[in-house]
N, C-alpha and C positions, 0 to 999 in steps of 0.2 A: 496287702491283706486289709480287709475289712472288717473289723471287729465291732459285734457288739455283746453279746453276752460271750457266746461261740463263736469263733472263726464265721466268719458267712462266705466267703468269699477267699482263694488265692490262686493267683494266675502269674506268669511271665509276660511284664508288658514290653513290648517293642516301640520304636519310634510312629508304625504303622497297624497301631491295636489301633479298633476302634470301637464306640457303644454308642446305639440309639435306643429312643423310648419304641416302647411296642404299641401305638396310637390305639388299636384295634382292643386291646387290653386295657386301656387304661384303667380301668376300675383294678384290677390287679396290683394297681402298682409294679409294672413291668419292664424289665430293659433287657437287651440282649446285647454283649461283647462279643468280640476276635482277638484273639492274642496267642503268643505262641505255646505249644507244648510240645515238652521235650518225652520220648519214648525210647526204651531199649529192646530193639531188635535182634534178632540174634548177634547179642553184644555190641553191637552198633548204636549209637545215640541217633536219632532219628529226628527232625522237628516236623511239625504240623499246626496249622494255624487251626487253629480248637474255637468253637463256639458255644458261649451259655447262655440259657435263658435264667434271672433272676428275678425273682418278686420282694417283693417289700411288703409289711405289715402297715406302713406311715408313709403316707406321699414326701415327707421331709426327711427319711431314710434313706428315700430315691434318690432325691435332689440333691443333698449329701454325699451321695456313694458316688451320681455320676459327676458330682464338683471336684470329687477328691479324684477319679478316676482321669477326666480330663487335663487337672494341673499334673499327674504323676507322666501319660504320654508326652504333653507339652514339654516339659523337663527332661526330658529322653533327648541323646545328642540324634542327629539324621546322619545316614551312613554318608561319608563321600564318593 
């Protein structure tokens, strides 16, 4: 989770989330992740790898969120 006044942000990250900037937006302050999400189906837990787009108000919000996102994957063990 990514806090800054409000929750901004919380996801289930895997060994194979990943987030890029959105070039075409830049002016937005833009990035978009994959990571997993869990849903219950008729009582079933279910996973789906889920996509968001997030914007930022400070280009150093960004660059922060995606430092902090990328050392949180890297720390992730890889399946055997």
């Amino acid at each position: 989770m990514f806090k800054t006044i409000r929750p901004l942000y919380t996801g289930t990250l895997t060994w194979n989330s990943k987030i890029k900037r959105v070039d075409e937006k830049a002016a937005k302050n833009q990035i978009k992740t994959a990571q997993v999400a869990y849903f219950e189906v008729e009582g079933k837990k279910v996973q789906v790898m889920t996509h968001v787009t997030i914007n930022f108000t400070k280009f150093e919000d960004m660059e922060l969120f995606e430092k902090a996102y990328k050392e949180a994957v890297a720390s992730l063990p890889k399946p055997q």
